[in-house]
Residue, then its C-alpha position, 0 to 999 in steps of 0.5 A: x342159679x345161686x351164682x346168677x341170683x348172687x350177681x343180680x343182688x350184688x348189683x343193686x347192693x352197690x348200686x345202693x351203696x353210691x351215697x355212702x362211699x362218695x362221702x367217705x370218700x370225701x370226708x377224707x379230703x376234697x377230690x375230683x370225680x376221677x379221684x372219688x373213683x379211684x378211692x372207691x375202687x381202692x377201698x372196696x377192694x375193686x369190688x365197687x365202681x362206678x362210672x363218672x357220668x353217675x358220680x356227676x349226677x350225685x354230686x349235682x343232686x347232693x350239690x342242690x341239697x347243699x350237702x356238698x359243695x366244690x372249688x375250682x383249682x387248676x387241673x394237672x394239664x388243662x382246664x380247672x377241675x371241680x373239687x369236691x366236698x362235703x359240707x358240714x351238713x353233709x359231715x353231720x349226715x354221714x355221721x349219723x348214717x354211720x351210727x344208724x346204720x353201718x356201726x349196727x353191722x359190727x354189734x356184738x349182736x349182729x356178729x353172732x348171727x353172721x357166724x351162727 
């Protein structure tokens, strides 16, 4: 029972998590969906990834926010391929969601109550 309940609370936990490691993927540099994928399935320890068609439509939507932004370069092998990256506003967002929400996590507060 604690192992399904795990599986079902791990999922919506990534799900959750989308927003978050497509900007640190991007605030390392530009990147084509293929690459973000690989970027999260890499720092995440293969923990986390996601399919292109859910990259596609986050990055369209954060596209309409004006929170990311693409250029055309020529692909390896075929057509050109949409580079993405975050705008200054999508820097200053993830900024201050780091400092809001993911540098609490490593408070000497917090870390006594994970080994407690």
């Amino acid at each position: 029972m604690v192992e399904e309940l795990l599986s079902i609370w791990e999922e919506t936990y990534k799900k959750g998590q989308l927003t978050f490691w497509m900007f640190i993927a991007l605030k390392h540099g530009e990147k084509y969906v293929d690459e973000i994928r690989s970027f999260i399935q890499e720092f995440s320890e293969q923990t986390i990834s996601y399919d292109e068609q859910s990259l596609y439509r986050s990055l369209r939507k954060f596209q309409h926010l004006d929170i990311v932004e693409f250029v055309l370069k020529p692909g390896a092998s075929g057509p050109e391929r949409k580079y993405y990256r975050l705008t200054s506003s999508g820097e200053q967002l993830l900024e201050k969601f780091i400092e809001r929400n993911i540098l609490l996590l490593h408070s000497s507060k917090i870390s006594n109550l994970l080994k407690s």
